[in-house]
N, C-alpha and C positions, 0 to 999 in steps of 0.2 A: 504494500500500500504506500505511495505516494508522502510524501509530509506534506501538512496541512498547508495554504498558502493563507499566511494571517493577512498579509497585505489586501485580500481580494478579500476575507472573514470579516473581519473588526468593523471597516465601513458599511459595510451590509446590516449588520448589526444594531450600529448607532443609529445608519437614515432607518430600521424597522422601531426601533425601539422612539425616536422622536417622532414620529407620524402614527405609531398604534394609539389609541386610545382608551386602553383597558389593558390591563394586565395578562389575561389572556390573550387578547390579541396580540399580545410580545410574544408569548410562549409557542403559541402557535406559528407564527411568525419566523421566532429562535429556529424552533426545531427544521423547520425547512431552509434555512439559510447552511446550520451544524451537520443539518445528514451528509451533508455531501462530503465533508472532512474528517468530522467523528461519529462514527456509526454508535448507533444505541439502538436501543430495542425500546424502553421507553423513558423521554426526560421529565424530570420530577421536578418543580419550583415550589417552595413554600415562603409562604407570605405571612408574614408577623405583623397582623392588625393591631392589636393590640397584649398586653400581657399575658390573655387567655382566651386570645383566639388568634387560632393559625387558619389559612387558604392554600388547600392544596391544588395544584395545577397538574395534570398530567397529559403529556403530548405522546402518542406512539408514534415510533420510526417510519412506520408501514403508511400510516394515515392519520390526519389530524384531528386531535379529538380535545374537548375540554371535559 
């Protein structure tokens, strides 16, 4: 497998992460920008609302799902 090219990564990233609108739509987002470089099976995000309550995110490899 190839090494990742961050050059081409990271900016894909930033413009998805400033133009989403919700936190899912990051992740869902992430995940299709990451499969192409780091294979996963499925990415896990947790969100720290507040001191007792977490938001979990979960995007599969295969297909994007919240």
């Amino acid at each position: 497998m190839a090494a990742p090219d961050l050059a081409t990564v990271l900016p894909s990233v930033a413009r998805l992460v400033a133009e989403a609108q919700t936190l899912g739509e990051v992740v869902s987002r992430l995940a299709l920008a990451l499969r192409e470089v780091v294979p996963f099976d499925r990415l896990h995000v947790l969100r720290l609302d507040r001191m007792e309550a977490v938001v979990l995110y979960v995007v599969r490899g295969t297909a994007t799902s919240r």
